[in-house]
SENU-277163 format. One line per 8 residues: number of its first residue (from 1); their letters; for each residue x negated, y negated, z negated of C-alpha. Coordinates in steps of 0.05 Angstrom, whole numbers. Each point is the difference from the previous one (the first is absolute). Example, Ala and Ser with C-alpha at 12.3 -4.5 7.8 and 13.67 -1.06 7.14 Angstrom:
2
1 = as = -246:90:-156  -27:-69:13
This chain:
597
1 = xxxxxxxx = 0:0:0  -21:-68:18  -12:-57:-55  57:-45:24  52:55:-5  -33:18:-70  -4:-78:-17  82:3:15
9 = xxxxxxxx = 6:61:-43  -32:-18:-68  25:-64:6  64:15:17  6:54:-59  -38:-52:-51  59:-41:13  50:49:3
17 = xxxxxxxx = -23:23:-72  -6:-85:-35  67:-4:29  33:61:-22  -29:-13:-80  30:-72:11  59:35:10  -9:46:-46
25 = xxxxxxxx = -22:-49:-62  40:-61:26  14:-53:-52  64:-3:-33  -11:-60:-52  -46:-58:-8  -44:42:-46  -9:54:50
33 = xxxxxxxx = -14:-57:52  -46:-37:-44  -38:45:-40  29:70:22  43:11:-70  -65:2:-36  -19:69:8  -44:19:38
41 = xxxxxxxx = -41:60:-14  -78:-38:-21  -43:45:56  60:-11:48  -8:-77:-19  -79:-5:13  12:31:62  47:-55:21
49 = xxxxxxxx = -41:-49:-22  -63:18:36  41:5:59  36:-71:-15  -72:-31:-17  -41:35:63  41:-32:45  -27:-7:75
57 = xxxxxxxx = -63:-39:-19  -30:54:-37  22:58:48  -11:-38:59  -40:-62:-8  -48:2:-53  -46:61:31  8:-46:69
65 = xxxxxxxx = -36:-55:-47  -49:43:-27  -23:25:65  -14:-69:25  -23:-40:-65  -38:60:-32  -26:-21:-75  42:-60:5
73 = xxxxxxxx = 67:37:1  -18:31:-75  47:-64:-21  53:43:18  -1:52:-18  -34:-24:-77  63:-46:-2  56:39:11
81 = xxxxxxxx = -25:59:-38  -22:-41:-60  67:-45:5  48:64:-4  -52:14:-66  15:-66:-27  80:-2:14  0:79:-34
89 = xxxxxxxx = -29:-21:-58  6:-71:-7  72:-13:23  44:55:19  15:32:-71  24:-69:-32  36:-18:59  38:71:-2
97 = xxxxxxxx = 13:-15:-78  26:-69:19  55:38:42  21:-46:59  20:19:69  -53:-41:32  -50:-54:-5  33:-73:11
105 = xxxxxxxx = 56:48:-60  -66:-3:-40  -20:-66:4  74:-24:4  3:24:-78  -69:-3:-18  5:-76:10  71:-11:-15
113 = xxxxxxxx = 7:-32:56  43:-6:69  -53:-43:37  -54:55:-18  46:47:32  8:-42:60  -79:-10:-1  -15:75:-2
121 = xxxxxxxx = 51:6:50  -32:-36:52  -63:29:-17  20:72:17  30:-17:64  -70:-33:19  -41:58:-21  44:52:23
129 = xxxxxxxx = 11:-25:70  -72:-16:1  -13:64:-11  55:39:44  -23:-29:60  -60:48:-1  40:55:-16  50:-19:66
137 = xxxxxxxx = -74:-13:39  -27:67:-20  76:39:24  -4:-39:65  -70:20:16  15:72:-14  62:6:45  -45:-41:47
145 = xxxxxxxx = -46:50:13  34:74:-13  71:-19:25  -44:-48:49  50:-64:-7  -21:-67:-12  -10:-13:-59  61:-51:-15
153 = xxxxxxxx = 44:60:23  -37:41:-53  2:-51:-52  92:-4:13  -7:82:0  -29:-11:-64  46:-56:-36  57:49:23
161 = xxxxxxxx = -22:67:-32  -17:-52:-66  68:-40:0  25:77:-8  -17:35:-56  -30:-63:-37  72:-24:6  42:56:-5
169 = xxxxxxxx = -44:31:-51  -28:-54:-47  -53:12:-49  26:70:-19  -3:18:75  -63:-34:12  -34:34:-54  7:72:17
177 = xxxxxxxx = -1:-15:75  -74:-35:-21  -22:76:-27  11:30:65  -37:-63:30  -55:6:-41  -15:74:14  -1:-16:72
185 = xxxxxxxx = -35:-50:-5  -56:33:-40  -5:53:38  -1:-34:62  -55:-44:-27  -43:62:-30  10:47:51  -41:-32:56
193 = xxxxxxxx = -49:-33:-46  -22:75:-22  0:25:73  -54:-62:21  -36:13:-63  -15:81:14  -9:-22:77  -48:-61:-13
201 = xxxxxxxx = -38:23:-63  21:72:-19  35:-20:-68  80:18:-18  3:-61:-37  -7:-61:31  -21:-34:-61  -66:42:0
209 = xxxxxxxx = -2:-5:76  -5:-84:-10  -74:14:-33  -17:66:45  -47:3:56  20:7:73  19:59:35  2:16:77
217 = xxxxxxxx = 43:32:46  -37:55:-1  9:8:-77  -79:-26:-19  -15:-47:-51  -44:-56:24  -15:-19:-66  25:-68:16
225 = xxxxxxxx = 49:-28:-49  60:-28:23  4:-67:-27  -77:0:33  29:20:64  53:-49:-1  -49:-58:-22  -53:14:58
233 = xxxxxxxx = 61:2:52  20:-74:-22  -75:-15:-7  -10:14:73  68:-36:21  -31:-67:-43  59:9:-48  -16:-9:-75
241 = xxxxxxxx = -14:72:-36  63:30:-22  -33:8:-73  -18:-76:-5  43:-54:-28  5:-61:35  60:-41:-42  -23:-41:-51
249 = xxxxxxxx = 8:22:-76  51:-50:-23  45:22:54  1:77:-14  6:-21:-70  66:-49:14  35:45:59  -16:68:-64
257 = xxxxxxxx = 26:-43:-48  65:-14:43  11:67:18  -7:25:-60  45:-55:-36  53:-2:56  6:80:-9  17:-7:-74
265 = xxxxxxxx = 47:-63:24  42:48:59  70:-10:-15  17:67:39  -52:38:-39  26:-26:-62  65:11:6  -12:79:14
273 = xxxxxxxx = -22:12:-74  68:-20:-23  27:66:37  -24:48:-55  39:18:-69  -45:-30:-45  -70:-50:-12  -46:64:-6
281 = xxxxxxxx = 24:28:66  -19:-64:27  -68:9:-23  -5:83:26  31:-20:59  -53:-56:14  -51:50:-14  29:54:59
289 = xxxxxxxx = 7:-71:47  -84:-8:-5  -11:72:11  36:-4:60  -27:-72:24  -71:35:-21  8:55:53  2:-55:62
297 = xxxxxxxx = -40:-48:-25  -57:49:-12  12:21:64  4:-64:43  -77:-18:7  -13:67:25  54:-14:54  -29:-80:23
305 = xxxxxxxx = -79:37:1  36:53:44  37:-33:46  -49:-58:10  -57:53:15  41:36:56  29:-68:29  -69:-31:23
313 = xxxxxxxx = -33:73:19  69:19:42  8:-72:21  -70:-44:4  -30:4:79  44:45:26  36:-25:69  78:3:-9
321 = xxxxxxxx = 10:56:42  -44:39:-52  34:-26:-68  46:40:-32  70:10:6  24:-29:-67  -31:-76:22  45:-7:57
329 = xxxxxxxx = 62:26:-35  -12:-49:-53  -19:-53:55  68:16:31  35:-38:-54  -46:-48:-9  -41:14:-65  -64:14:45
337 = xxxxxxxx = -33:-45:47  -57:-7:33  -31:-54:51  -57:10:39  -44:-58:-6  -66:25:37  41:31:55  -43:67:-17
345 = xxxxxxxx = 67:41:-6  -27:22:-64  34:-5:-55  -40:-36:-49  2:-2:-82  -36:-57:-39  2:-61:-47  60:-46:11
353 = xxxxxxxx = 70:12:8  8:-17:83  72:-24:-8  37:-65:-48  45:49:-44  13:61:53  1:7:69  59:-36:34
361 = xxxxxxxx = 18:45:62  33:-17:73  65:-7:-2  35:73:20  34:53:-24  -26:41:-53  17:69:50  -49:-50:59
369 = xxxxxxxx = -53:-34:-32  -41:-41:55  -66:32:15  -76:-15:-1  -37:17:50  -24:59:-45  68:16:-19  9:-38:-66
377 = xxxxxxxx = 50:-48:-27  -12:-69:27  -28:-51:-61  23:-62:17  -21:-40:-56  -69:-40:-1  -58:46:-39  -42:-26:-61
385 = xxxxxxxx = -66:-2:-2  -48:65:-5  -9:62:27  56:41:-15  51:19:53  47:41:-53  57:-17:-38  28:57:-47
393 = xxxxxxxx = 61:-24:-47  -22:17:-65  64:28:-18  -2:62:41  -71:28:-30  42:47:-40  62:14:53  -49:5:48
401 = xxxxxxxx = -51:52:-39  23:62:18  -7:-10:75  -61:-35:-8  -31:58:-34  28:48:54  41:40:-55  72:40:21
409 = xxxxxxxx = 60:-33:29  44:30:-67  -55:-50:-44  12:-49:38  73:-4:0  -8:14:-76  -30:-73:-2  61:-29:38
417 = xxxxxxxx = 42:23:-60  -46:-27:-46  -7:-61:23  75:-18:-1  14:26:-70  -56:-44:-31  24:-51:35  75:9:-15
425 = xxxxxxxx = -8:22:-70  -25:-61:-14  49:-44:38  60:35:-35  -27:-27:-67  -11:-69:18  61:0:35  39:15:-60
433 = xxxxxxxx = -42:-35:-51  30:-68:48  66:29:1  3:13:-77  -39:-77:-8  59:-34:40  60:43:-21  -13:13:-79
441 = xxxxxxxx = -48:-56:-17  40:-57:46  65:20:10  9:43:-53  -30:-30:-58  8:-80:14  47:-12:66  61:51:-27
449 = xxxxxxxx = -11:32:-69  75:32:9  -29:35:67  33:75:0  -53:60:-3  29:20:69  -11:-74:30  -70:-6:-40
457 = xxxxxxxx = -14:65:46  37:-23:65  -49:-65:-9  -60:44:-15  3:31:66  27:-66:36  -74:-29:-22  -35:65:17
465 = xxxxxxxx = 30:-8:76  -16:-65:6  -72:15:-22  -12:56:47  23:-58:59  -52:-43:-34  -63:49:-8  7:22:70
473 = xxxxxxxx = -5:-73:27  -69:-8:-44  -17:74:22  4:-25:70  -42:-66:-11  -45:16:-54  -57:-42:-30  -54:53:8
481 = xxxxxxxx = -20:78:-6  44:32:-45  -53:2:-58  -12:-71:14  71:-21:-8  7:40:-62  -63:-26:-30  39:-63:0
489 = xxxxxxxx = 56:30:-32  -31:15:-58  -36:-67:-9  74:-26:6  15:55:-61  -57:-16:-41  0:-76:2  77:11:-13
497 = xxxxxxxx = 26:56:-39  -64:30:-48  -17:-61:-37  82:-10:-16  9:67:-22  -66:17:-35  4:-58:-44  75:11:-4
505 = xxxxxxxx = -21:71:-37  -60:-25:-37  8:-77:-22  55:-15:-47  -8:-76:9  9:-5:87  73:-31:11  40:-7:57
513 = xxxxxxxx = -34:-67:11  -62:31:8  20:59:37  46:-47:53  -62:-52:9  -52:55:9  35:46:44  18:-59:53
521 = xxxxxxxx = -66:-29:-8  -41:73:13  46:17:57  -3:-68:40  -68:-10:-2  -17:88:25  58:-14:56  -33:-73:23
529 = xxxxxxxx = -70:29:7  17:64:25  44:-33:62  -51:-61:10  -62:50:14  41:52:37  48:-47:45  -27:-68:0
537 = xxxxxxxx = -79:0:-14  -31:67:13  -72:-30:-13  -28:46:-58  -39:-65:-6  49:-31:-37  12:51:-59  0:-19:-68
545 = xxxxxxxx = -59:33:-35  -8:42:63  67:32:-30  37:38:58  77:-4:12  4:74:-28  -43:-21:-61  34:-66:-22
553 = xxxxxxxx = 58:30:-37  -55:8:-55  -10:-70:-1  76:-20:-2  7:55:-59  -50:-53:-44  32:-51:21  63:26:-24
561 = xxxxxxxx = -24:19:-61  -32:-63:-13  61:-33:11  51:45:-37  -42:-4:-64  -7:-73:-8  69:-10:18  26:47:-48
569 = xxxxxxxx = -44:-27:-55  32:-74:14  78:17:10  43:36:-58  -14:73:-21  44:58:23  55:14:-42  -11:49:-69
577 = xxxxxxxx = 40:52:32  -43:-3:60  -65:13:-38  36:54:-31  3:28:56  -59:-9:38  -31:29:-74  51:65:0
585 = xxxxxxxx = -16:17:69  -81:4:-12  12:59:-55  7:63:30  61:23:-43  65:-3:24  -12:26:65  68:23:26
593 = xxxxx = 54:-5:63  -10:-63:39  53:-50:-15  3:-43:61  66:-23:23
């Protein structure tokens, strides 16, 4: 069987199986559609929430960023791994204890106040939008190139199998339809990354294989390691070795810092350790989410060394009749380009990326691209400088692995499935965490307190369609690579949400004055920088501190707390009952059934 009709088949059974457990678990209350009636099994849980947090930036993106940044893609992976640490030990057992549906509930009544509400509010739909429109970028690019569609088309596929079983289901749906997603996705991740290890360096685990040495076709070990064979390829192409690092210090530290903080700050990551019975599930179930998250990110620099190794020895000075097959599939819907600038019909790899964001093709139908004279798609847009004739869109490095590594058409279509459930795990559960922001924290809670159960529900799922509308528009226009846009997301989140909700837990004296002031303050000033360096003045140049868009969240976080201290140290305390509060949910007794409402 060939790969497309394979591609069709586990992705049409992937779907057929999230749809029928949307059926199957469908929400019939606000507590099932908010926090799935509170119990859910803890192992089931941590499932769910690896598959919620490792949304298409890890699965598909962040190995695509490791293969091309090398050392300087360790941000990554040190902050989202040591956020979920943080937000597990630091956060998520207090917040469970506290008992609220979802975040803008917890600030609403941590801060006694409306306008807090309102604040957080505005602050999820920011981050959460932010951050779907990688999620609808990575679906697009996988029906792209399996179903071969454009990419918009795959993007609507995408926002219609979402809109429904994150609407029909709710959280309670979402949850067990995110198990299934997550063992796909896992597997589909694993499975090829153990394949290239055994072929490329004889180990099972690719983990091992990342520090082995390299092994032929003919099954002999040259004694070369890998990560030595990868740095004299880039050596010889004038690219900077894969092992050195070329950002500067303060901006690893600020875009770790913001990854880290914005993971503890994730509203829809949050809100998934109010679905257990009681605060020490919260904590066992946190513990099963890292063992899970641990089993791809352990994986993932195995995967970028991989795939960047075979790309420049299938790819580098080879004439296009004599590349592989998998570059001109991926060509065909425009993720690949190359342009011939020595008119040497070679295709040529080097330092520089030869187009201004990706290639812009002739005008044509996808089915009857216009030709080269050596048979390629047609760049039409004017080159930068350098040497290098290639462009590869860093999001299909891990899509595209499989073929690149010449491994079965079943593995390949494996990766198809995979690709869509990270991606549409994780766009269910910012879907609903808007939905639940606008219909329980807006409508519910300050426009009509007398709102029915039934029309708090109807107006859940009204939000969660609009949403859907909404993330596919940013989907199809989206401010970067999918690991790029997310990056921003949670500099949005920690800028935002951590700093509200960490000193909501731990300092007695923060008011809603505070809170209000510090929130609007750490949000505007993430949101200005990160759309005047990305939209208006790209000139890295320009950067405060040499402080990246992805890394300034870190420096809106201080800001925030800055401001929310002094302001709450000048304006009236909280009330007594207040502290009470904050002071009964730091003991660990008490822990019972969640009492949101």
């Amino acid at each position: 069987m060939d790969v497309q009709f394979l591609t069709y088949l586990f992705v049409g059974a992937s779907f057929v199986l999230y749809i029928g457990i949307a059926i199957w678990s469908r929400a019939g209350s606000t507590k099932d559609f908010y926090v799935a009636g509170g119990g859910v099994h803890p192992a089931a849980n941590g499932m769910a929430t690896a598959a919620d947090w490792m949304s298409a930036a890890s699965f598909i993106s962040m190995a695509g960023l490791i293969a091309y940044l090398g050392y300087d893609a360790s941000v990554y992976l040190m902050g989202w791994t040591g956020g979920y640490v943080m937000l597990a030990m630091l956060l998520a057992p207090y917040l469970r204890k506290f008992g609220k549906f979802t975040v803008p509930d917890f600030i609403g009544d941590r801060y006694y106040s409306n306008v807090a509400r309102t604040v957080a509010v505005i602050c999820v739909i920011f981050v959460s939008f932010t951050y779907v429109a990688g999620q609808m970028r990575g679906t697009g690019i996988v029906f792209a190139r399996f179903l071969e569609v454009d990419v918009n088309i795959g993007v609507v596929i995408g926002m219609v199998i979402v809109f429904f079983y994150a609407v029909l289901g709710g959280m309670k749906g979402i949850t067990y339809t995110q198990v299934a997603q997550y063992c796909v996705l896992i597997t589909a991740f694993i499975v090829p990354a153990v394949f290239l290890s055994i072929m490329m360096t004889g180990h099972v685990l690719p983990q091992t294989g990342l520090g082995a040495t390299f092994v032929d076709a003919a099954g002999n070990d040259s004694g070369q390691y890998i990560l030595d064979r990868l740095d004299g390829l880039l050596d010889e192409l004038g690219i900077t070795p894969y092992t050195d690092g070329s950002q500067p210090m303060i901006n690893v530290f600020f875009i770790t810092a913001a990854l880290m903080c914005g993971t503890a700050g994730l509203p829809h990551v949050i809100v998934r350790f109010f679905t257990v019975p009681r605060v020490r599930d919260a904590r066992v179930s946190a513990g099963w989410a890292l063992i899970f998250i641990a089993l791809l990110y352990t994986t993932a620099p195995a995967v970028g060394v991989f795939a960047r190794t075979n790309i420049i020895e299938a790819v580098h000075n080879n004439t296009y009749e004599e590349i592989p097959g998998w570059f001109k599939s991926w060509e065909g819907v425009g993720l690949i380009g190359w342009l011939d600038k020595n008119d040497d019909g070679r295709v040529q790899m080097g330092a520089g990326d030869p187009f201004a964001g990706k290639p812009d093709y002739e005008a044509g139908p996808l089915e009857e691209p216009v030709r080269g004279e050596h048979g390629q798609r047609v760049v039409t847009n004017t080159p930068s400088e350098g040497d290098n004739e290639v462009y590869i869109d860093r999001d299909i490095i891990v899509l595209a692995n499989p073929e690149i590594g010449g491994l079965p058409a079943w593995v390949v279509a494996l990766m198809a499935a995979g690709g869509v459930a990270a991606a549409l795990s994780t766009a269910a559960g910012l879907l609903l965490v808007i939905s639940a922001a606008v219909s329980h924290d807006l409508i519910k809670k300050q426009i009509n307190p007398n709102l029915s159960e039934r029309g708090e529900l109807i107006a859940a799922r009204s939000a969660a369609a609009v949403a859907v509308v909404i993330a596919g528009y940013f989907g199809i226009n989206p401010p970067g690579f999918v690991a790029q846009v997310v990056a921003f997301a949670f500099g949005l989140a920690a800028s935002s949400f951590f700093p509200a909700i960490l000193l909501g837990i731990f300092d007695k004296r923060m008011n809603r004055e505070g809170a209000i002031v510090g929130m609007i303050v750490g949000l505007t000033f993430t949101f200005s920088y990160i759309v005047y360096t990305k939209f208006i003045n790209t000139d890295p140049s320009i950067w405060w501190f040499g402080i990246s868009p992805e890394g300034i969240g870190t420096l809106g976080m201080m800001l925030h707390f800055v401001v929310a201290f002094a302001v709450s140290r000048v304006t009236k305390a909280p009330p007594e009952e207040i502290q009470e509060l904050v002071e009964s949910v730091r003991v660990p007794r008490g822990a019972g059934v969640a009492h949101g409402h």
